[in-house]
C-alpha positions in Angstrom: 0.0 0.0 0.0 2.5 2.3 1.3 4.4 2.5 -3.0 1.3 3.1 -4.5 0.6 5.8 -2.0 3.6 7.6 -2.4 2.9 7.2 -5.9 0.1 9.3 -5.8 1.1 11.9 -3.4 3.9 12.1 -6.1 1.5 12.3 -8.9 -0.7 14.7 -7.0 2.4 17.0 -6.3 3.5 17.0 -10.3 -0.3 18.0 -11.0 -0.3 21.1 -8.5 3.5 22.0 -9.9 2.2 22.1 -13.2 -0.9 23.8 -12.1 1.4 26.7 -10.8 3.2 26.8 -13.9 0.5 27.7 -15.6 -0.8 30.0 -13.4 1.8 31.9 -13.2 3.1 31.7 -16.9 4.6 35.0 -18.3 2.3 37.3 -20.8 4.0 40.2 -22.4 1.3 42.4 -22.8 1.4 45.2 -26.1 -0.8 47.8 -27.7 -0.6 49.1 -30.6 -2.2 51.1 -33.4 -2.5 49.2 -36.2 -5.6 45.6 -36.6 -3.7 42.9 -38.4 -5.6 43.0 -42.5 -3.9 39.5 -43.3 -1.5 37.0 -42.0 -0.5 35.7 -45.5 3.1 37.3 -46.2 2.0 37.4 -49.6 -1.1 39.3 -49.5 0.2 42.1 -46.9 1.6 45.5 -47.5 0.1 47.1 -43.9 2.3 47.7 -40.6 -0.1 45.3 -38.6 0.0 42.4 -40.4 3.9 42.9 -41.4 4.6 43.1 -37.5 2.1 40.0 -36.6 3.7 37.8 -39.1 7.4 38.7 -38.5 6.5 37.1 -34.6 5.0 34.1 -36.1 7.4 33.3 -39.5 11.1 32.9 -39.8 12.7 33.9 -43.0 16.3 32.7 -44.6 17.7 35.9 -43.5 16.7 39.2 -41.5 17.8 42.9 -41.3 20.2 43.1 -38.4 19.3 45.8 -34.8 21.8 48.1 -36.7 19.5 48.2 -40.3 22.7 48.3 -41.7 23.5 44.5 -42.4 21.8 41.2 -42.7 22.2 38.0 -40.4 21.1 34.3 -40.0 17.6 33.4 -39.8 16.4 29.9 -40.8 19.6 29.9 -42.8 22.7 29.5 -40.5 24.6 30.2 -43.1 24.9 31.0 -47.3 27.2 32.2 -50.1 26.7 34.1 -53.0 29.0 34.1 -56.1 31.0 36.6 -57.7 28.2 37.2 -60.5 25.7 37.3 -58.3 24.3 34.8 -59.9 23.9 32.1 -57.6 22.6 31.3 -54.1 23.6 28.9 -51.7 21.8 28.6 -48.5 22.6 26.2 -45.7 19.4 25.7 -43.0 19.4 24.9 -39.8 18.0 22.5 -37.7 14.8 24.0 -37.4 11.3 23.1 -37.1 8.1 24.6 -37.2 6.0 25.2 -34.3 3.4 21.9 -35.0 7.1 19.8 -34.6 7.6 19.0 -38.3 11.3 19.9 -39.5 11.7 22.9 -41.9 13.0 21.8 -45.4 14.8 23.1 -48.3 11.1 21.4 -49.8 9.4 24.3 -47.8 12.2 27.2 -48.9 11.7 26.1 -52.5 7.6 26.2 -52.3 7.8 29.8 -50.2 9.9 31.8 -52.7 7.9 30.2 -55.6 4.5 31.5 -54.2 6.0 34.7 -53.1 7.1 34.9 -56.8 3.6 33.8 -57.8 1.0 35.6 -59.7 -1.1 35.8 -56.7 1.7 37.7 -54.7 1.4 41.3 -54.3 5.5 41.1 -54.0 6.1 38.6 -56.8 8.6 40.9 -59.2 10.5 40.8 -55.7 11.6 36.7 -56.9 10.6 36.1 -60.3 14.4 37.0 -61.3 14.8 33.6 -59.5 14.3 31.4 -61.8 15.3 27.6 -60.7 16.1 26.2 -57.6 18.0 23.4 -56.7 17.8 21.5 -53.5 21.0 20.1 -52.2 19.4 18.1 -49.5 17.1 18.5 -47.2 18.9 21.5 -45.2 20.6 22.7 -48.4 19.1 24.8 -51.4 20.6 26.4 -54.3 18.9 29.6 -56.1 19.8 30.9 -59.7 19.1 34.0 -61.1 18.9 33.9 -65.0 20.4 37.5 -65.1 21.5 39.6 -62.2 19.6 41.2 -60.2 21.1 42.5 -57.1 18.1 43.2 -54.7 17.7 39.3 -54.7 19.9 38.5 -51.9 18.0 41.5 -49.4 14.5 40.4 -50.6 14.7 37.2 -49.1 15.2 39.0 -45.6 11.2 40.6 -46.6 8.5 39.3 -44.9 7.4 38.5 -48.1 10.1 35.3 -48.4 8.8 34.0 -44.7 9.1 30.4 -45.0 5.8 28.0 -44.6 5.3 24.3 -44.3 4.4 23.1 -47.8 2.3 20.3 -46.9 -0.1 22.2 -44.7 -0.3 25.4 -47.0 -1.0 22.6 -50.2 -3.3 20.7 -47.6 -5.3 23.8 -46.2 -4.9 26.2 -49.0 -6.4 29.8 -48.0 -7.7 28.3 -44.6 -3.8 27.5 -43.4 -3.8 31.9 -42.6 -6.7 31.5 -39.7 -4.6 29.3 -38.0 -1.1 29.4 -39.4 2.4 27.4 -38.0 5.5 28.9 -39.0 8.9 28.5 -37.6 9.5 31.9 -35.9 9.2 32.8 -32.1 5.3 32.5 -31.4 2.7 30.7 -32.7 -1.0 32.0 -32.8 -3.1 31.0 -29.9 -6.1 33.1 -31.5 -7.5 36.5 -32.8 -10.4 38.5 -32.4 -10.3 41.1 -35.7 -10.4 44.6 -34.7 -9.2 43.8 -31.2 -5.9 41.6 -30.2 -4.1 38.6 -31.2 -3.0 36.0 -28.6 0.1 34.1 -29.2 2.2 31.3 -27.3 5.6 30.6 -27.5 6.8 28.4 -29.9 8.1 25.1 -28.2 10.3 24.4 -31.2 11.9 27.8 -31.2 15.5 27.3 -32.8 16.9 29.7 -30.8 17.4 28.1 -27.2 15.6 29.5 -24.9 13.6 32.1 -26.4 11.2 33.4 -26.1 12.2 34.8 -22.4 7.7 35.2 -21.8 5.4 32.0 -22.4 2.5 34.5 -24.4 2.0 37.9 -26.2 -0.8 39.6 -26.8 -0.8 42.4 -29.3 -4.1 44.4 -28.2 -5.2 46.8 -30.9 -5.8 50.4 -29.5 -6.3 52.9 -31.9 -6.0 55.9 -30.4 -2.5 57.1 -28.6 -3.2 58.4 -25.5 -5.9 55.2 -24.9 -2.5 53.3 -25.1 -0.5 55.2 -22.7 -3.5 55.3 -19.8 -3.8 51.9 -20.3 -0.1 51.0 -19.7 -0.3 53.5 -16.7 -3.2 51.4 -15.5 -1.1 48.3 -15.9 -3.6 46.9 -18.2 -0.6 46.7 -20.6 3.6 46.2 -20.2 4.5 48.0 -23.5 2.5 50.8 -25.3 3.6 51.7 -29.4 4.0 55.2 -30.1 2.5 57.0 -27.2 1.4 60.6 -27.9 4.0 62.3 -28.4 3.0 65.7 -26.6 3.0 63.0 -23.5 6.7 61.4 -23.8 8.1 63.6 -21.2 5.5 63.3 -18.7 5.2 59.4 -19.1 9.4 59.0 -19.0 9.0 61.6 -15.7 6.9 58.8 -13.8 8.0 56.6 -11.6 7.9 52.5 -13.1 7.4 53.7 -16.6 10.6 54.3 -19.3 10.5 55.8 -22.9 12.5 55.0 -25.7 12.5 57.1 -28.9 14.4 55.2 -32.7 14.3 57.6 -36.0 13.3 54.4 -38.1 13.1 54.4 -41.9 10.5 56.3 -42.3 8.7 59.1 -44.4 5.7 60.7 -43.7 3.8 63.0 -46.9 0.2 64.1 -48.5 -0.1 61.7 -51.6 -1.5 63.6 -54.7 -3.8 61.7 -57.2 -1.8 63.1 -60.1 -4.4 62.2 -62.4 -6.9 64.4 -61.2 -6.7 68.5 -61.6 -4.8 70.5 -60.7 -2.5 67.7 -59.2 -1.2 66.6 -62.8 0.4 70.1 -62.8 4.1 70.1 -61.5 4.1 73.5 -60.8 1.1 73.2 -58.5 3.0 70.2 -56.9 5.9 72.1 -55.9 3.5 75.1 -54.9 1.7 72.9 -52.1 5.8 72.1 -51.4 6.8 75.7 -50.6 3.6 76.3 -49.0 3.9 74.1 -46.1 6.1 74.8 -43.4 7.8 71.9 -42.3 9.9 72.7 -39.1 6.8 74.1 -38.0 5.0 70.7 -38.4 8.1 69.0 -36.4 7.6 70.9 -33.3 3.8 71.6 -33.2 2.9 67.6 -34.6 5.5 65.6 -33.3 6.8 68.1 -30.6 10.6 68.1 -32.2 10.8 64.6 -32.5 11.5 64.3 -36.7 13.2 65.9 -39.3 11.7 68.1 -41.8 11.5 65.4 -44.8 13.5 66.3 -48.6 11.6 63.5 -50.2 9.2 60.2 -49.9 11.7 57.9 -49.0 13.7 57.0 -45.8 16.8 58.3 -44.7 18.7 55.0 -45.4 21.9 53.2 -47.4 22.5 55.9 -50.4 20.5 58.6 -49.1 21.6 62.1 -50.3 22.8 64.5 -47.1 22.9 67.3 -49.6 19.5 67.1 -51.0 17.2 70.0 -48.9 13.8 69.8 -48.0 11.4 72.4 -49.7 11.8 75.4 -48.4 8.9 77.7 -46.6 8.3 80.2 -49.1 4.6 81.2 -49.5 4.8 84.4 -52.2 7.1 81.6 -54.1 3.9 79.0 -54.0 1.7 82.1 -54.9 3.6 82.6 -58.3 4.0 78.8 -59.3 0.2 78.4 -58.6 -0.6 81.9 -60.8 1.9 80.4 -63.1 0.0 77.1 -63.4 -3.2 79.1 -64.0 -4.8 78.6 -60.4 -3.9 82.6 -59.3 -7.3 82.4 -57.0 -6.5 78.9 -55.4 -8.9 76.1 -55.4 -10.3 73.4 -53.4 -9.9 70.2 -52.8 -10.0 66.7 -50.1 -7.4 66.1 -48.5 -8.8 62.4 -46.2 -7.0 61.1 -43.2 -6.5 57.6 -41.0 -9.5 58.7 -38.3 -7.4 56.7 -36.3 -4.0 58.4 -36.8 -3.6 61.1 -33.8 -0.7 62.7 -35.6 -1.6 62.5 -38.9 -4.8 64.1 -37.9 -2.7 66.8 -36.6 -1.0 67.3 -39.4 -3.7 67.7 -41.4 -5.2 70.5 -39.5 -1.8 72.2 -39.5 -1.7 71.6 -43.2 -5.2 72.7 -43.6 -4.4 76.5 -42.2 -0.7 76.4 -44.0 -2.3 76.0 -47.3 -5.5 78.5 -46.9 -2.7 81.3 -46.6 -1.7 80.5 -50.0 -5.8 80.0 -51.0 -5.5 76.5 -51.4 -9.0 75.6 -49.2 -8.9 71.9 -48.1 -11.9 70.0 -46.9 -10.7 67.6 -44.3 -12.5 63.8 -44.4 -11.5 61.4 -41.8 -11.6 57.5 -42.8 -10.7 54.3 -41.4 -7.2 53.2 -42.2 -8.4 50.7 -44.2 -10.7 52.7 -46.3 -8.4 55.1 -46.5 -5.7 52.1 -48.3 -8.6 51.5 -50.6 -10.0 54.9 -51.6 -6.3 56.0 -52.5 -5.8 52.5 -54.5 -9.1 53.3 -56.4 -7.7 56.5 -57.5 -10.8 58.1 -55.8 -9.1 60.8 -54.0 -7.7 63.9 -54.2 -5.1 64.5 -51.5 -4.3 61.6 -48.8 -1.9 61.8 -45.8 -0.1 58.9 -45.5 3.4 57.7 -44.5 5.7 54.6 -45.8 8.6 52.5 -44.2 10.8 50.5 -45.2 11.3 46.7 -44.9 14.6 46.1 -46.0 17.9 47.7 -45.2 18.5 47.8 -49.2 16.5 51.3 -50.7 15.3 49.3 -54.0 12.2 48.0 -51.9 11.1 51.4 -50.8 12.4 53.5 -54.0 10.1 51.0 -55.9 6.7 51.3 -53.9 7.1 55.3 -53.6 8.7 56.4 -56.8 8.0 53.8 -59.9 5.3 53.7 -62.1 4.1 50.8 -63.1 5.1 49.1 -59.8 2.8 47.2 -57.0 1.4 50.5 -56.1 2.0 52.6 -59.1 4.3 55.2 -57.1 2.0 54.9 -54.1 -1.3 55.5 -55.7 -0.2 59.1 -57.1 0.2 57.0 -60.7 3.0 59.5 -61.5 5.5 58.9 -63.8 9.0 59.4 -65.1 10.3 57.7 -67.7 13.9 58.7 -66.9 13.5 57.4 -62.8 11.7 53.9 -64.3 15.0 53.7 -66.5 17.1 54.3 -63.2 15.7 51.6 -61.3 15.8 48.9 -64.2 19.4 49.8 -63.5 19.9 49.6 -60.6 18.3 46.5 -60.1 21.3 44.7 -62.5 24.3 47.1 -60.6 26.3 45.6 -58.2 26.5 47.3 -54.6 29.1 50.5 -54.8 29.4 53.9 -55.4 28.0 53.9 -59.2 24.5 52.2 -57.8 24.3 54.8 -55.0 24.5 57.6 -57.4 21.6 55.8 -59.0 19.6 55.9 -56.1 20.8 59.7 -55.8 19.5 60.4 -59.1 15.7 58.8 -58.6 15.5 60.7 -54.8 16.2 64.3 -57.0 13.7 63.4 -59.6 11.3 62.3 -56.8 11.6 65.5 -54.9 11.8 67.7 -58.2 8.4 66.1 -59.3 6.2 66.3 -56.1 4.1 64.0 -56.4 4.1 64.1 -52.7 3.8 67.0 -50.1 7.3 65.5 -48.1 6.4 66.3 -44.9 8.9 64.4 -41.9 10.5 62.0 -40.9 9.3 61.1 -37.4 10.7 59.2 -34.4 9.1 56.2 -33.4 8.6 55.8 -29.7 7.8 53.6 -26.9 6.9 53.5 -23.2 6.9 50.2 -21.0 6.9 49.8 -17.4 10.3 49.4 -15.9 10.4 45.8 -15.5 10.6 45.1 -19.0 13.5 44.5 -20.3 15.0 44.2 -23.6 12.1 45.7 -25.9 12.8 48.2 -28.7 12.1 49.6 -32.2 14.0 48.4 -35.2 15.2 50.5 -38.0 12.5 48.7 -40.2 9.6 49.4 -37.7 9.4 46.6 -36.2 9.8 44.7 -32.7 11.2 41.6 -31.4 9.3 40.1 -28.8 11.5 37.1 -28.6 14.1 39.6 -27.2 12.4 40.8 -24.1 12.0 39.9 -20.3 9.3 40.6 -17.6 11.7 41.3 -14.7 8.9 41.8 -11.9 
């Protein structure tokens, strides 16, 4: 009698160990802004869902803390020959978060459907045109003709690599409950309102994650964000408001952090509508708007008056100057253009978007001066993606980062026309910038490909298709216990990285 009763009391202890466990397992707690659209790499262009998936897929490689360089990520390690030509990538022994080992199989099938027709990034990996597989944790990849973004696209969310057999087996379904190899897994998701993840068992980086769950709570508004990390109904609140940073880094348990990402926020203009297709009335909405004053009354200082769409990043020009404030200057370009009395127009904004509204009332006085009369409209984010895809707009204010650490991504998506978004739904056009970036695409990394990228920033910010606006800080406030959370260069976070410390 006595074994079997020590038997249970030892059972009965395991059961009430395991019982604490749970009760006591670590949740990392997050708000931010932005409602996953999609957690299909393929079908995503939107902060949310980039952010999401980047916690639940690995891919080959990944943009470094620094944004500078690239380092291992399912790959451990990879060469690339002189040509450029051909790429060699050795996995490691990883596995997915339902157990099943990840494949060269799985690399081959991910970069072929992110090169798919279906893929909204597919002329990111259609210059890859056959694939070898080596073995099962060794692929090959051979370019037909060089193209030199090919290495940095596969550190895109884009490139995140799935499990074949359950993406062939499940089809569309697979993205309501995906498994991926990266640091979480989804738990579950209520649209609109958080996403609940666990920690990956399978994790190939020992011992991460440091917490057992994440939830990323969607709270739209800024200051909602910060009350509720004050409350302690959160650890880690995205982009606080920023007329608030002081105050919250001032209180006791709570720290700030502040990263000038790559980033550019502007007012798209449908160039296809009047008086938009005008240049002249393009620059004249330029020199209207001052932009150090938008820095310190918007963001409170925390930017830089913005010289163009695109991020301050590899081949950025230091020489090229933003717009300059010069009212009586957009007065003459605007007579010039044949609009002497000014006109009206829409200008719509992200409802949800505390700054951006901002801006837009800022913008909204700036441009009466010079009789430009703008009609504010305030839309959902998501409405306000769609409307300016539709072309059914007149002015938007809108922002882009970048994903990469190489400019060909971003340059692409703002500037080029045709491109996935048509230079960011202005549909503007320049023959001479499209001939640029065919260019640079084939040039291998040096001096004569940044003076490329020089060349399509000037034409960008000689054209206007945009009101450049600034280039903002990114900022976050947790309580001081965590440890270890921050902003990357490309916008996003690494949740693997942090610690509760309570």
């Amino acid at each position: 009698m006595r074994p079997r009763a020590n038997l249970k009391r030892l059972l009965l202890a395991s059961v009430f160990a395991l019982a604490g466990m749970a009760a006591h397992a670590e949740t990392l707690r997050v708000a931010m802004g932005y409602d996953p659209v999609s957690l299909d790499p393929i079908a995503s262009s939107d902060n949310g869902s980039i952010w999401t998936q980047l916690l639940i897929f690995d891919t080959l490689i990944r943009p470094d803390r620094t944004g500078k360089g690239l380092e291992a990520g399912l790959a451990e390690s990879w060469t690339v020959s002189d040509n450029g030509l051909t790429l060699n990538f050795k996995l490691r022994d990883a596995k997915f978060s339902n157990g099943t080992p990840v494949t060269a199989e799985d690399v081959k099938f991910s970069i072929q459907r992110a090169a798919s027709e279906a893929s909204g990034w597919g002329r990111f990996y259609r210059p890859i045109t056959s694939f070898e597989i080596v073995n099962p944790r060794e692929i090959t990849m051979k370019l037909a003709e060089p193209f030199t973004p090919a290495f940095n696209n596969l550190a895109l969310f884009a490139a995140a690599i799935l499990p074949k057999a359950q993406v062939e087996a499940k089809g569309d379904a697979f993205f309501e409950a995906p498994v991926g190899s990266g640091p979480f897994m989804l738990k579950s998701r209520v649209r609109g309102s958080r996403v609940e993840l666990a920690k990956n068992p399978y994790y190939w980086q020992e011992g991460k994650p440091f917490v057992d769950e994440a939830v990323l709570e969607v709270v739209t508004e800024p200051s909602a964000r910060a009350i509720k990390l004050e409350a302690g109904e959160v650890d880690v609140a995205l982009d606080p408001p920023l007329n608030q940073i002081k105050e919250l880094d001032g209180k006791d348990g709570i720290s700030v952090g502040q990263t000038t990402p790559y980033r550019a926020d502007f007012v798209q203009l449908n160039t296809t509508r009047k008086p938009f297709d005008d240049e002249r009335v393009r620059q004249a909405l330029n020199y209207a708007v001052d932009k150090n004053a938008l820095v310190q009354g918007v963001l409170y200082g925390a930017g830089k008056p913005a010289a163009s769409a695109m991020p301050v990043m590899a081949y950025a020009d230091p020489n090229l100057q933003p717009y300059a404030y010069d009212p009586a200057k957009a007065k003459q370009l605007l007579a010039d253009a044949g609009y002497a009395e000014g006109f009206e127009a829409q200008l719509i904004v992200d409802s949800g978007a505390a700054t951006s509204r901002n801006a837009a009332i800022a913008l909204q006085a700036m441009l009466q001066q010079v009789g430009v009369k703008l009609k504010v409209q305030m839309l959902e984010g998501g409405t306000q993606w769609e409307t300016t895809k539709g072309g059914n707009y007149d002015m938007s204010v809108s922002y882009t980062t970048s994903d990469t650490i190489d400019p060909d991504q971003i340059i692409g998506f703002v500037a080029v026309n045709p491109e996935r978004a048509n230079a960011y739904h202005t549909q503007w056009k320049n023959e001479r910038l499209n001939a640029l970036y065919a260019e640079e695409r084939k040039t291998v990394d040096g001096e004569p490909r940044g003076a490329m990228f020089r060349e399509m920033i000037q034409i960008l910010h000689d054209g206007a298709p945009y009101i450049f606006l600034y280039h903002p800080s990114s900022a976050w406030a947790v309580g001081d216990y965590v440890k270890g959370f921050e902003i990357l260069p490309t916008s996003n976070f690494r949740l693997e990285e942090v610690k509760l410390e309570k």
